[in-house]
Structures are given as structure tokens and as C-alpha cells.
gemmi code that builds the backbone of each chain (N, CA, C; Angstrom):
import gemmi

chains = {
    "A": [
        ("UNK", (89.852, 101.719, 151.664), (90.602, 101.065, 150.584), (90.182, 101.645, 149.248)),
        ("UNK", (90.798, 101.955, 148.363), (90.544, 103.075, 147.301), (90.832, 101.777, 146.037)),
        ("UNK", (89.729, 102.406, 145.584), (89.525, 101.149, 143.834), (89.589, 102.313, 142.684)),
        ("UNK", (90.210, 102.438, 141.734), (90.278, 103.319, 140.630), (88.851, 102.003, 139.456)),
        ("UNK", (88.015, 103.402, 139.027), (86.832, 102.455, 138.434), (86.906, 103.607, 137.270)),
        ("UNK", (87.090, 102.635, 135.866), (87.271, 102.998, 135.033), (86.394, 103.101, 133.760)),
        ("UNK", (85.534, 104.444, 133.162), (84.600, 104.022, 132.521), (84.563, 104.368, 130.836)),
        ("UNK", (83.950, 103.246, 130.166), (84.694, 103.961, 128.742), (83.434, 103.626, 127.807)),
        ("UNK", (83.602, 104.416, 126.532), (82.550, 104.168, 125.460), (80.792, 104.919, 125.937)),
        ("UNK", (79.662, 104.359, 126.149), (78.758, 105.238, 125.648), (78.370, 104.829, 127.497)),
        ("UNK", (79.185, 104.439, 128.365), (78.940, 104.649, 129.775), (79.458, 106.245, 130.107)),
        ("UNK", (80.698, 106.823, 129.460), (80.803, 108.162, 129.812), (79.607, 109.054, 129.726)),
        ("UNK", (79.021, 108.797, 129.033), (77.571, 109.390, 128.457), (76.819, 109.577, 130.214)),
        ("UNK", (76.969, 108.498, 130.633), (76.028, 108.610, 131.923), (76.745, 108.546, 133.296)),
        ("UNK", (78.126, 109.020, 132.768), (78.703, 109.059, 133.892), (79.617, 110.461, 134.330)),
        ("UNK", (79.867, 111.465, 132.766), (80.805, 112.319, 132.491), (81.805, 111.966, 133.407)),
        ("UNK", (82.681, 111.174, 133.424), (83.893, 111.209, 133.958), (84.337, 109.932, 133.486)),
        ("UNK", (85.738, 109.803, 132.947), (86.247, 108.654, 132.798), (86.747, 107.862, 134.031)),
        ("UNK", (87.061, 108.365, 135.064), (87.960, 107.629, 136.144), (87.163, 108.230, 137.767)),
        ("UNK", (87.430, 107.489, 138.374), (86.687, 107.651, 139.630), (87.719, 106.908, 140.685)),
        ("UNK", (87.737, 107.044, 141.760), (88.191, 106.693, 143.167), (87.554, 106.498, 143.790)),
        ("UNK", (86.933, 104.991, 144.378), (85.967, 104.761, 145.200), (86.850, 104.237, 146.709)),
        ("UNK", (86.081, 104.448, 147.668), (86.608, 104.015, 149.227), (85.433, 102.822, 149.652)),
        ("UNK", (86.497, 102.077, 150.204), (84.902, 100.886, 151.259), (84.115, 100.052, 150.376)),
        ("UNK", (84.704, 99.773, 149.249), (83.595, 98.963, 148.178), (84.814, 97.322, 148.768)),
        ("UNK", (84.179, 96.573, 149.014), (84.796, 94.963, 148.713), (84.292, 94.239, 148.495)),
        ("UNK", (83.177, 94.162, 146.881), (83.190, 93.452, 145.999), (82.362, 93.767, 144.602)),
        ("UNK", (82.621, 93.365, 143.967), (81.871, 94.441, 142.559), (80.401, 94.362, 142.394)),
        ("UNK", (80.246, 93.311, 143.436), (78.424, 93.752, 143.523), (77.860, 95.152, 144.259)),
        ("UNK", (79.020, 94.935, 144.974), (78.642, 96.435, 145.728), (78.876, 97.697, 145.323)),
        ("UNK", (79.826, 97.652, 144.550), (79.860, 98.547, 143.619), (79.433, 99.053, 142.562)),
        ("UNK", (78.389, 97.989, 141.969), (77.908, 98.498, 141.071), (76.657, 99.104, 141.911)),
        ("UNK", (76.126, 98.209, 142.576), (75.097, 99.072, 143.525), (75.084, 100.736, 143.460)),
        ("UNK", (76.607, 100.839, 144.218), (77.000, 102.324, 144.551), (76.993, 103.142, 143.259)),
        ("UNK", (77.745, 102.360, 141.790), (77.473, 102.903, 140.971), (76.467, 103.369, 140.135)),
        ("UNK", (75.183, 102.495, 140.595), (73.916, 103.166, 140.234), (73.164, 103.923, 140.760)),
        ("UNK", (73.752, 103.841, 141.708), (72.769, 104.937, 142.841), (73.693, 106.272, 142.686)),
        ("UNK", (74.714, 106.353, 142.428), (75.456, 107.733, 142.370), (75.336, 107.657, 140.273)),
        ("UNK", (74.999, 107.378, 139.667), (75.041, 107.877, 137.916), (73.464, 106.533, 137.658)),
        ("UNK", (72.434, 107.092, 137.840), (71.179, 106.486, 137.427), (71.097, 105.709, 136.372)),
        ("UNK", (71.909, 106.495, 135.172), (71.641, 106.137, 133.877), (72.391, 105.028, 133.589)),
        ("UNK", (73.398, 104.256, 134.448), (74.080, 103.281, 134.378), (73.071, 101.966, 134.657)),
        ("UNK", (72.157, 102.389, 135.189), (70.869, 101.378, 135.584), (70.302, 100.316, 134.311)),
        ("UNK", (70.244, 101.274, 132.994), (69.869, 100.946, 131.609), (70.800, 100.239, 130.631)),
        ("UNK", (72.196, 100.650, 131.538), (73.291, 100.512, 130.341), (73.651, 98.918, 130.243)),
        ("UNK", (73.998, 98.315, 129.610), (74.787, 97.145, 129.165), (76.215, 97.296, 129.127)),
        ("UNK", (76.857, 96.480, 129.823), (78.606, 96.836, 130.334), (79.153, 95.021, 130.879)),
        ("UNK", (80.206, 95.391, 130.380), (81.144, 94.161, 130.511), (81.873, 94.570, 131.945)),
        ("UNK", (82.704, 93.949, 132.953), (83.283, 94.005, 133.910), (84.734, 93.835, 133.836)),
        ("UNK", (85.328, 94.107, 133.831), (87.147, 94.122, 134.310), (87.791, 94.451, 135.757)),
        ("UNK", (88.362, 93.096, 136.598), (88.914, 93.712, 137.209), (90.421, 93.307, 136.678)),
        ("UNK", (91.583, 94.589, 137.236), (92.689, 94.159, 136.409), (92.903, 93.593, 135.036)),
        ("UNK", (91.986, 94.273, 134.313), (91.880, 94.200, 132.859), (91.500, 92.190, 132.970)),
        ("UNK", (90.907, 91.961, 134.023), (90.438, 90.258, 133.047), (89.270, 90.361, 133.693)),
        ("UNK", (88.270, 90.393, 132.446), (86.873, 90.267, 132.846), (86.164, 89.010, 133.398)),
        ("UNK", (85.487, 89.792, 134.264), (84.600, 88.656, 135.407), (83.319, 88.610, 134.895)),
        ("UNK", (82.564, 86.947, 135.079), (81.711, 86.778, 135.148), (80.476, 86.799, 136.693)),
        ("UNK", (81.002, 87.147, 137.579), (80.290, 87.169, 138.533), (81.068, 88.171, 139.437)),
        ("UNK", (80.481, 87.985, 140.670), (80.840, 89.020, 141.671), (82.160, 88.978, 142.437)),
        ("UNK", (83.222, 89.595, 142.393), (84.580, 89.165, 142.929), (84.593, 90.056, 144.033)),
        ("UNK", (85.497, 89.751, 145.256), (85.883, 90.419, 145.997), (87.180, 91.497, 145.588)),
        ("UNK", (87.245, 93.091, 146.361), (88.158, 94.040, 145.720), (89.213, 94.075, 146.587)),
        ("UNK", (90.432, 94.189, 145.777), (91.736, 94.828, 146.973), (92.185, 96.404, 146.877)),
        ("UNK", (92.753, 96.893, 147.747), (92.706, 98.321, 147.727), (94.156, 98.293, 146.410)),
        ("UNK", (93.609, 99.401, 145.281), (94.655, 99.219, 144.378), (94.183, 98.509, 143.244)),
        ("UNK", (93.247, 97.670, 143.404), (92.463, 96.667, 142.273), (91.800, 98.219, 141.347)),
        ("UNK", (91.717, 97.999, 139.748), (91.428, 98.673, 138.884), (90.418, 97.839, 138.285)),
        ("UNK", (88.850, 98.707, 138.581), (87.369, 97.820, 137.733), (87.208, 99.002, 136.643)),
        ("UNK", (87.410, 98.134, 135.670), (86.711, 98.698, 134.433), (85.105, 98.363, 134.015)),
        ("UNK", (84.182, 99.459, 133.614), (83.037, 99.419, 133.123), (83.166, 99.430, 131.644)),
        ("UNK", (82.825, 98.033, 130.574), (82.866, 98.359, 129.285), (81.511, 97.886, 128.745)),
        ("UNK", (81.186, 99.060, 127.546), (80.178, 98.517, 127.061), (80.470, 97.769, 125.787)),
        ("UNK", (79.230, 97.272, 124.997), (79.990, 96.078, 124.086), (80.602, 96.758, 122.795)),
        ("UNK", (81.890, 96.461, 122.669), (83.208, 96.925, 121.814), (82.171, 97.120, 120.331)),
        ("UNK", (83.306, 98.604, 119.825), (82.686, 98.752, 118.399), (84.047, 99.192, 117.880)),
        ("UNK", (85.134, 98.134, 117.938), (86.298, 99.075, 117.071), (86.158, 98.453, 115.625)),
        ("UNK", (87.064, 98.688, 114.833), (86.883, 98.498, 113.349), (86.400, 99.727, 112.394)),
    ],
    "B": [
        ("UNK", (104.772, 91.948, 137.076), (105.131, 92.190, 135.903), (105.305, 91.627, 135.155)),
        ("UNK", (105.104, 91.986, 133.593), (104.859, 90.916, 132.661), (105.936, 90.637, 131.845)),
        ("UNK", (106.766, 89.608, 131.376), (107.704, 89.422, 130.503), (107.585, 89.906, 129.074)),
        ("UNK", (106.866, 89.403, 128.733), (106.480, 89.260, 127.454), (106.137, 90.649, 127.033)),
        ("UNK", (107.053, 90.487, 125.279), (106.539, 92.430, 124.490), (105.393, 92.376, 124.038)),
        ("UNK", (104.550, 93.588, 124.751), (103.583, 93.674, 123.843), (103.563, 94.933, 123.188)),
        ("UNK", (102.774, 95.199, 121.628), (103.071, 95.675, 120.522), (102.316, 96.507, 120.747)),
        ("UNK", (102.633, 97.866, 120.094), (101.246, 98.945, 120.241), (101.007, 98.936, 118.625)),
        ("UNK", (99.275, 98.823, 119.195), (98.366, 99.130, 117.900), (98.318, 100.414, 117.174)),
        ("UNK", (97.977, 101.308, 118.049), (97.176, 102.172, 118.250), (98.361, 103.496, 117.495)),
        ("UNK", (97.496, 104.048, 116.462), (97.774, 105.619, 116.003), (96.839, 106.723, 116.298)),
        ("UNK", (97.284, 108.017, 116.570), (96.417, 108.977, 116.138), (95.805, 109.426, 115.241)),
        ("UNK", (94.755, 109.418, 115.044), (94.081, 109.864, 114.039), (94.243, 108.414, 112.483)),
        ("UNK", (94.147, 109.183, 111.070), (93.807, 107.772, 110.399), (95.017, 107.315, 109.948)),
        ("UNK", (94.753, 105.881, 109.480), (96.107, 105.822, 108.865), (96.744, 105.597, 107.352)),
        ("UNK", (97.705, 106.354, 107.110), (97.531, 107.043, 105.652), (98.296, 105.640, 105.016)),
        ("UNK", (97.546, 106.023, 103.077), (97.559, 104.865, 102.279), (99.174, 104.492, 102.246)),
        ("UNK", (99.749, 105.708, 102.526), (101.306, 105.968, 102.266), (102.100, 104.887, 102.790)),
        ("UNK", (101.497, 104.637, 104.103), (102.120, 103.192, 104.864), (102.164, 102.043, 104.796)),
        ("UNK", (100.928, 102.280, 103.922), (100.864, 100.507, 103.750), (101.767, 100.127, 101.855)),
        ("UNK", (101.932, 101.324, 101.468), (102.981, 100.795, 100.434), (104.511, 100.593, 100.778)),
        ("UNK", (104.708, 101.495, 101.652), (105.665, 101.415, 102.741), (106.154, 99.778, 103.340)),
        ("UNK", (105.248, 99.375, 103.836), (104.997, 98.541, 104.748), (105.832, 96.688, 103.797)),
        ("UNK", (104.534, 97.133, 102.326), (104.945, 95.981, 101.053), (106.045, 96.236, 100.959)),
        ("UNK", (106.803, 97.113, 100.756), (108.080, 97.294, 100.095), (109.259, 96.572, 101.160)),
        ("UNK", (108.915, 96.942, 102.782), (109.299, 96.779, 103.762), (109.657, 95.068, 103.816)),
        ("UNK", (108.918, 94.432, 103.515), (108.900, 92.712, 103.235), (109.241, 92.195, 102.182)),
        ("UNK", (110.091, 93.301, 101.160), (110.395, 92.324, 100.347), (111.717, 91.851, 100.674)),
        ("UNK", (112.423, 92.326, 101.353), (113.721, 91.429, 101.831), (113.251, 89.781, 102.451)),
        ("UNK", (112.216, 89.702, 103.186), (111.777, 88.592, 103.224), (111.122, 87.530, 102.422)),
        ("UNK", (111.722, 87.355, 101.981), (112.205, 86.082, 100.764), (111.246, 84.925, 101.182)),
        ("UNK", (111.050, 84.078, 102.043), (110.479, 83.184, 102.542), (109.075, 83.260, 102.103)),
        ("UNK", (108.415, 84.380, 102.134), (107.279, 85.429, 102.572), (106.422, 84.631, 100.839)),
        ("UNK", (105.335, 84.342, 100.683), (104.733, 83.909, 99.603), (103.562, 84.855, 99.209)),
        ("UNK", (103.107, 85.160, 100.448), (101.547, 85.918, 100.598), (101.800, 86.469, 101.775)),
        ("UNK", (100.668, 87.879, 101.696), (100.270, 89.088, 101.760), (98.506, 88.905, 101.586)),
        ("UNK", (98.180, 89.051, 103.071), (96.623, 89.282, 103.398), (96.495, 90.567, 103.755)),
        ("UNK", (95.678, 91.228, 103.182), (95.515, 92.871, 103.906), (94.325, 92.902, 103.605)),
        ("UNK", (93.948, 93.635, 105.217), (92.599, 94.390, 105.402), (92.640, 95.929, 106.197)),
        ("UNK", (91.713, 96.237, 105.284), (91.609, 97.896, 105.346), (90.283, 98.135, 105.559)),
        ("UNK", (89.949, 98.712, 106.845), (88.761, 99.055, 107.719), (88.380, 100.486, 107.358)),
        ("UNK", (87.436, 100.829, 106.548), (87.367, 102.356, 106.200), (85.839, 102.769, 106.439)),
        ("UNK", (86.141, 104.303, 106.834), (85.181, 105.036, 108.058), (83.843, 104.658, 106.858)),
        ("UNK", (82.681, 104.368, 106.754), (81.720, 104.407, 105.952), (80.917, 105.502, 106.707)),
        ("UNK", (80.342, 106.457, 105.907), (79.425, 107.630, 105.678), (77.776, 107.041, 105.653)),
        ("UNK", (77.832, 106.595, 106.772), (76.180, 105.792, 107.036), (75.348, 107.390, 107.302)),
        ("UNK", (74.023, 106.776, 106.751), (73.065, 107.809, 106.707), (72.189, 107.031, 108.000)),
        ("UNK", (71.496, 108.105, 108.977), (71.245, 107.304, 110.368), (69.727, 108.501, 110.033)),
        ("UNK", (68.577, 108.374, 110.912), (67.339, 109.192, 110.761), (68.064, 110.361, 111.441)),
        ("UNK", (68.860, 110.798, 112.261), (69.355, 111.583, 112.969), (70.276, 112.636, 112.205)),
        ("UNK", (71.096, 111.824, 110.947), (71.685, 112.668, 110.132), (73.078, 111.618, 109.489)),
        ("UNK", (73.903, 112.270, 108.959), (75.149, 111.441, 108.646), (76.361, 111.517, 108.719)),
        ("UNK", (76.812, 110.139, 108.754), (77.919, 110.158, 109.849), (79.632, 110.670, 108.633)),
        ("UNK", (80.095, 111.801, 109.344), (80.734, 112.316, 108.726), (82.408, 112.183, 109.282)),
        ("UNK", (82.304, 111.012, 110.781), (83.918, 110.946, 110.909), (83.629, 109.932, 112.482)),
        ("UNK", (84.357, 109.184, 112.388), (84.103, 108.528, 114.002), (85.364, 108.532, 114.882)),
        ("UNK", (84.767, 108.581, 116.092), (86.210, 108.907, 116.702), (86.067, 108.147, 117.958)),
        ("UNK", (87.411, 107.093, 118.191), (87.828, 105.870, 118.584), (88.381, 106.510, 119.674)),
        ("UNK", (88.130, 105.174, 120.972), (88.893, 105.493, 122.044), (88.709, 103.931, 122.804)),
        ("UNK", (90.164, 103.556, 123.817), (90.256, 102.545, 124.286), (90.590, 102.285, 125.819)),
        ("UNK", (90.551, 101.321, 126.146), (91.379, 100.712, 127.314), (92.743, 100.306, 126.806)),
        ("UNK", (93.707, 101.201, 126.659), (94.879, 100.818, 125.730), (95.158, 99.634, 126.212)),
        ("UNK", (95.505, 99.564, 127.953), (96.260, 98.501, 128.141), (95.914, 97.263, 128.146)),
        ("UNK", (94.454, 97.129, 128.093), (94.104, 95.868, 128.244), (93.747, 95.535, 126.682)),
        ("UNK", (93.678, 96.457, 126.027), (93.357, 96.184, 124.366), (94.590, 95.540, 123.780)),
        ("UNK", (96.230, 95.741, 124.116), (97.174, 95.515, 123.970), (97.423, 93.826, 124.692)),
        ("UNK", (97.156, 93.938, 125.647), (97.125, 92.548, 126.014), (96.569, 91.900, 125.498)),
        ("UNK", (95.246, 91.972, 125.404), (94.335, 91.137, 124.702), (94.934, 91.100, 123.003)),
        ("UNK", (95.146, 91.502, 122.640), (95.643, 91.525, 121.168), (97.515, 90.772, 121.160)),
        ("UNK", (97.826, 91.001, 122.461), (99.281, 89.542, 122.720), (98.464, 88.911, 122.284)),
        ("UNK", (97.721, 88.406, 122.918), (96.584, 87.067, 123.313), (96.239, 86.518, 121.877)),
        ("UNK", (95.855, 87.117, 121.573), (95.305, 87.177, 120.162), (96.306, 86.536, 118.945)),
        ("UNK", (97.349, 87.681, 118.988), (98.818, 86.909, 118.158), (99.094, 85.784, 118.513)),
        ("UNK", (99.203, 85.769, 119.521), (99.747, 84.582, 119.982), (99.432, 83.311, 119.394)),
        ("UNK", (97.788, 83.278, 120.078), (97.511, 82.072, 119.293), (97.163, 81.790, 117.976)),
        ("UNK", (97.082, 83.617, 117.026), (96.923, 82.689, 115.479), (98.587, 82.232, 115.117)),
        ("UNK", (99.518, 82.729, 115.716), (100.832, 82.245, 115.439), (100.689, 81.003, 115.856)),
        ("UNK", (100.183, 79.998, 116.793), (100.298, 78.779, 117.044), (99.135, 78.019, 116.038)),
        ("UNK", (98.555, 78.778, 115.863), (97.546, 78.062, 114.643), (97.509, 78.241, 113.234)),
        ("UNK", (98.795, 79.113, 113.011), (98.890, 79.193, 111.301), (100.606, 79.471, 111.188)),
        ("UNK", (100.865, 79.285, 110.153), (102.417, 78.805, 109.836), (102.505, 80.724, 109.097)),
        ("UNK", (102.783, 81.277, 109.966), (102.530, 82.656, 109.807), (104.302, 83.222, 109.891)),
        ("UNK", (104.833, 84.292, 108.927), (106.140, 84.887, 109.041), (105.581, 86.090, 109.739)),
        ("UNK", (104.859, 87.039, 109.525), (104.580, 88.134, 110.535), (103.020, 88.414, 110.399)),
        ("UNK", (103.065, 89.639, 110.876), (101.355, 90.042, 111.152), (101.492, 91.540, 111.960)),
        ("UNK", (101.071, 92.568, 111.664), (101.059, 93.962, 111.841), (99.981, 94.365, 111.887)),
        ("UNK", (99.199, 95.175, 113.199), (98.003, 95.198, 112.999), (98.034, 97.138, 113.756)),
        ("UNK", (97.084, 97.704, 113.141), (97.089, 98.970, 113.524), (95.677, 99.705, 113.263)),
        ("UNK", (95.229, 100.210, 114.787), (94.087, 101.228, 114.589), (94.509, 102.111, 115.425)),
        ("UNK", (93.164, 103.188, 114.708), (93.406, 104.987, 115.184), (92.537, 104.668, 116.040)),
        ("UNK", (93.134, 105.846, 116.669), (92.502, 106.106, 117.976), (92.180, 107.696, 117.786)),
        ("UNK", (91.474, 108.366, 118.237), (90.787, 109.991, 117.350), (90.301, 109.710, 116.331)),
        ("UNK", (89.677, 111.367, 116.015), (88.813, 111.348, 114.843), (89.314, 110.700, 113.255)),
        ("UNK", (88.840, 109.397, 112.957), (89.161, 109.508, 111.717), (87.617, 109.342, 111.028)),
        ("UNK", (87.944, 110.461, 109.591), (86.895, 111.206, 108.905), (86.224, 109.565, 107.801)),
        ("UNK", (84.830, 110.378, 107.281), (84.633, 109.000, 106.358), (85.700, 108.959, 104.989)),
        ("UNK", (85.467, 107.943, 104.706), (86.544, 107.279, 103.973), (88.119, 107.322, 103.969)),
        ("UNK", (88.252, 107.500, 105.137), (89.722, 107.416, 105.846), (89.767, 106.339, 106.211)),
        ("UNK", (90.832, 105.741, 106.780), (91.313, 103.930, 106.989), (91.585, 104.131, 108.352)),
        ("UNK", (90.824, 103.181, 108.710), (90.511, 103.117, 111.043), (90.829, 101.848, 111.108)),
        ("UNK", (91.686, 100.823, 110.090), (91.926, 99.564, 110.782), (92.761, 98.927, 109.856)),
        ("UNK", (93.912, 98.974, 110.177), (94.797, 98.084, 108.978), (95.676, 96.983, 109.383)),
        ("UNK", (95.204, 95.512, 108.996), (95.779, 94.504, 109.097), (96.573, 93.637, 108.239)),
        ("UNK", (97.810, 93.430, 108.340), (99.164, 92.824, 107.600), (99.403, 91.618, 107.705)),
        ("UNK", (99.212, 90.549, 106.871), (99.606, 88.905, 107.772), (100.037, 88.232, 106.679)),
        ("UNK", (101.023, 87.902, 106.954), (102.526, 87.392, 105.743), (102.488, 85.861, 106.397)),
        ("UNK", (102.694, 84.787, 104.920), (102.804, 83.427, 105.231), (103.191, 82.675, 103.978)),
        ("UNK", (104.084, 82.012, 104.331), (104.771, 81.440, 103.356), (103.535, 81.247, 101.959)),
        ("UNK", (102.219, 80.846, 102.738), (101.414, 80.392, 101.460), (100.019, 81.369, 101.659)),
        ("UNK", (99.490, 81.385, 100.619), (97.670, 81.992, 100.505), (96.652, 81.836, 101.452)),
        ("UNK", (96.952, 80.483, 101.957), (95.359, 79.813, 102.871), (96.132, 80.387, 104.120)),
        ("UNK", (97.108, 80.182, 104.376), (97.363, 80.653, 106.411), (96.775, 81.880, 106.320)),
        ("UNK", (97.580, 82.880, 105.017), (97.554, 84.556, 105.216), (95.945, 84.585, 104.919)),
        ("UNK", (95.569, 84.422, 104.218), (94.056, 84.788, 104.533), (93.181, 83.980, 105.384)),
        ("UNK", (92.787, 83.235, 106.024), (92.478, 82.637, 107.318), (93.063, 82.969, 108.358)),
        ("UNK", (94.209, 84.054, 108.701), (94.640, 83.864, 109.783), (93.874, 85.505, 109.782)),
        ("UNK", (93.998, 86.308, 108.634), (93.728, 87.587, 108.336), (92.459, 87.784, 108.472)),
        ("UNK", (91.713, 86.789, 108.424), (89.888, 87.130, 108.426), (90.006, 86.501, 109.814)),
        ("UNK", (90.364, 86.361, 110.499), (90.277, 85.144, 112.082), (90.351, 86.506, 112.992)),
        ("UNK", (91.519, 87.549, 112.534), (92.503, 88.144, 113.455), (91.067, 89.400, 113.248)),
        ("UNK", (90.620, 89.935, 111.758), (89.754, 91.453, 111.766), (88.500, 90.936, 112.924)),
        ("UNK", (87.961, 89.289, 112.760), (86.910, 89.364, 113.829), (87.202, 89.245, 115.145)),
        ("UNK", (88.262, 89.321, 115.479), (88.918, 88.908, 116.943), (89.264, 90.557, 117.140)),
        ("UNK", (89.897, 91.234, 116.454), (89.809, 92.791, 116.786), (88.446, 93.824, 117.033)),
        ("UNK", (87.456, 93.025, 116.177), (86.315, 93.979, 116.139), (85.631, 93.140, 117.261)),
        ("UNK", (85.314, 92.041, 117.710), (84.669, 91.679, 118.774), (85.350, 91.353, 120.179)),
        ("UNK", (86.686, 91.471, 120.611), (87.221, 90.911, 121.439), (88.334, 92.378, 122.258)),
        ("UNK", (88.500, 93.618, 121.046), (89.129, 94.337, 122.143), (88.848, 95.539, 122.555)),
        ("UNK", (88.972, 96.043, 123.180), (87.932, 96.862, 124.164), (88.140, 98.762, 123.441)),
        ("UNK", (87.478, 98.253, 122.285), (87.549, 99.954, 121.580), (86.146, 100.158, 121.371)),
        ("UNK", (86.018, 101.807, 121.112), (84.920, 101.689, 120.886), (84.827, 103.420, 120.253)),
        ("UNK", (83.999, 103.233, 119.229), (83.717, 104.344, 118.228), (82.559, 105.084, 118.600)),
        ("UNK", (82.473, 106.472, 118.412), (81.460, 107.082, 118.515), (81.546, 108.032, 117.243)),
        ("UNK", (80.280, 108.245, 116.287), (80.101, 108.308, 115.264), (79.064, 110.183, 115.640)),
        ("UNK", (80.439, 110.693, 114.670), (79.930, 111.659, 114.552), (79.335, 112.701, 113.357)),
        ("UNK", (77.684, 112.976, 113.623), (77.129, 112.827, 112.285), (76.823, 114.796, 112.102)),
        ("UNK", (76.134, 114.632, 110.670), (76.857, 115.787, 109.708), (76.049, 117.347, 110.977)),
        ("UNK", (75.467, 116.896, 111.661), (74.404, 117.710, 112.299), (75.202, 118.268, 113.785)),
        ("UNK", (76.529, 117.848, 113.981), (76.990, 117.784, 115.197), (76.206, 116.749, 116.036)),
        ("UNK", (75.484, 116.237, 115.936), (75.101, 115.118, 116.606), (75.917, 114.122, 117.092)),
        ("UNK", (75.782, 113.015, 117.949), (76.646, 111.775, 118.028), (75.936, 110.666, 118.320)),
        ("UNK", (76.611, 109.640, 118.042), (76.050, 108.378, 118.082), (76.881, 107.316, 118.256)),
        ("UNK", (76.730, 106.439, 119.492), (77.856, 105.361, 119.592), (77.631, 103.944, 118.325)),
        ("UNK", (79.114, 103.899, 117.734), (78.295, 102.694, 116.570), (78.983, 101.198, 117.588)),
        ("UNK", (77.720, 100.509, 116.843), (77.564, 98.833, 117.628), (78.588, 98.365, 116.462)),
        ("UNK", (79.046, 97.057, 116.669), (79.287, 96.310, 115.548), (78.185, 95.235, 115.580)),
        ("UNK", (78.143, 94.648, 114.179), (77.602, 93.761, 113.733), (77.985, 92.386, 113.433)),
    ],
}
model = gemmi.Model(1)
for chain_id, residues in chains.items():
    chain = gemmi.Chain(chain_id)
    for i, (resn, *xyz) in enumerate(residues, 1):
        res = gemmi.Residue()
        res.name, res.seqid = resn, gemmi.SeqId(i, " ")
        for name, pos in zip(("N", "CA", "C"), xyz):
            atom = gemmi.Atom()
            atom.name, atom.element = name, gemmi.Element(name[0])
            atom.pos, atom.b_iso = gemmi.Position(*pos), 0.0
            res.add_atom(atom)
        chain.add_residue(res)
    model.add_chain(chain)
structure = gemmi.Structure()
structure.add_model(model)
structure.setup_entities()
């Protein structure tokens, strides 16, 4: 089941890639797991969660097609 | 799918003074209209130990920044007796003292347009998903926080 994981602001830094395609993740705990063990430096970072652009406070289960965004804390203005 | 229009913010690069006289002139057919709140977000030339910052350059989650900013209209329109509201940031490099955030909010009277106008700049700078990286005179970079 394929999740598009989307990363933006000073997470590209430790991730060089904005967009990713993950397989076999069903739920964002597990994914972040996977995501630290494949980009280390995400280990340190501070990041907000999105799935389908509405951010979660805890661990949700994924559907194939579900879009998780990694944000760190907003600096527009 | 979603019914409802949502508005795009977002320009390339900065946005020039030219528009926003544009913009006044644009409302004066609206007669109703009493007040005019405007805020203008401009790049500041911070000096950092690393060096100084000579242009920052913006990038987003368009789509969910757009939603969230429905969201946003929405409810200062249900909480202030508001005729319009126009809100626009760059997205790319804009240089220091160039304009990275310009907000428009028309109301029959003084207190909506400015309360709805200072409600809406902290709801943009803390609530939608942009984010600047500040690039200083050394080629260096640096992501800026808000405060």
C-alpha cells in the first residue's frame, strides 16, 4: 500500500527530498520509526504531522493513497 | 471533493508597492466600505553571528495553506462585520526590504478592519504551513522561526 510522505521547511535539510513513496507502513507511528531509521537527522527535528492535510495529534492508522506531511514549526510572514 | 472556493494567496517572488495602490483605487466603487486595514510584511536585513540576511525565500504546502486560510476567512467573516479581505504572500526569493506579506481588510467601520487585520497577520504567521529560509550575505542559510 503506497503513502506519498511529504517533507517541507528545514526537514528537507535532513531529508534532501521533498516527496517520498513509502510501501507497508499502517500507521504513522510506524512510519516515523521507518523515517528515522532511513534520514537520522529527523531524530532531532521538531515536526508537526498531517495526514490529508489535517494534523494529528497521535498515532493514526494509513490507507493506501493517504498523503503524511512532515512540518516543522511555520515561519511565514 | 470540496464545494467551497478557495482563494490563492500565494505570488512569485515579492509583491510590488504598485498593487497595493492598485488594489485602494480598486474599492473605491465600494461605497459602503468606511475603513481600510493594511499590513505590509517586509523582508528585514537581520544581522545573525553567521552573517546577514540579504533575501528569504518562502515555500509551502500550498494546498493545505489554502485551506487553512478558507478556515481562517471564514471565521473572521463570522466574527467581524467585514466587506472584504485580500490576503497575499510570495512564495520565492523575496530580497530585504521587499514586501513578503500583504493584508487588505475593508469594513464598514475602524475597530472590525483593524481587529480583524491584526487577528488574520497572527493566524497567517502561526497557523499556515509556510516557511522561510533566510538567506545571508555569505551564501549561507538559515531557517527563520517566528516569534
Amino acid at each position: 500500500m503506497a503513502i506519498e510522505i511529504l517533507f517541507f521547511g528545514s526537514l528537507t535539510d535532513a531529508t534532501t527530498v521533498g516527496r517520498l513513496i513509502v510501501e507497508d507502513v499502517t500507521d504513522t507511528d510506524q512510519l516515523k520509526t521507518y523515517l528515522m531509521e532511513r534520514y537520522p537527522a529527523l531524530c532531532s527535528a521538531r515536526y508537526f504531522v498531517a495526514v490529508n492535510q489535517r494534523m494529528i495529534q497521535q498515532t493514526e492508522s494509513l490507507q493506501p493513497g493517504d498523503i503524511v506531511a512532515l512540518m516543522p514549526p511555520f515561519s511565514g510572514g | 471533493m470540496k464545494e467551497h472556493k478557495v482563494k490563492n494567496i500565494f505570488m512569485e517572488g515579492p509583491i510590488p508597492a504598485q498593487k497595493i495602490a492598485e488594489d485602494i483605487q480598486k474599492h473605491a466603487t465600494q461605497t459602503a466600505i468606511g475603513a481600510h486595514s493594511i499590513f505590509l510584511g517586509q523582508v528585514r536585513a537581520d544581522v545573525k553571528e553567521t552573517g546577514s540576511v540579504t533575501a528569504i525565500a518562502y515555500t509551502a504546502y500550498t494546498e493545505m495553506a489554502l485551506e487553512k486560510m478558507h478556515e481562517i476567512r471564514e471565521s473572521l467573516f463570522a466574527k467581524y462585520p467585514l466587506t472584504c479581505m485580500h490576503v497575499y504572500h510570495s512564495l520565492g526569493a523575496v530580497l530585504a526590504g521587499e514586501i513578503c506579506l500583504y493584508v487588505f481588510v475593508s469594513s464598514p467601520h475602524r475597530k472590525a478592519a483593524i481587529d480583524a487585520c491584526e487577528e488574520l497577520v497572527e493566524a497567517i504567521k502561526f497557523q499556515l504551513p509556510i516557511w522561510g529560509k533566510e538567506i545571508l550575505n555569505n551564501q549561507a542559510t538559515a531557517w527563520k522561526e517566528n516569534k
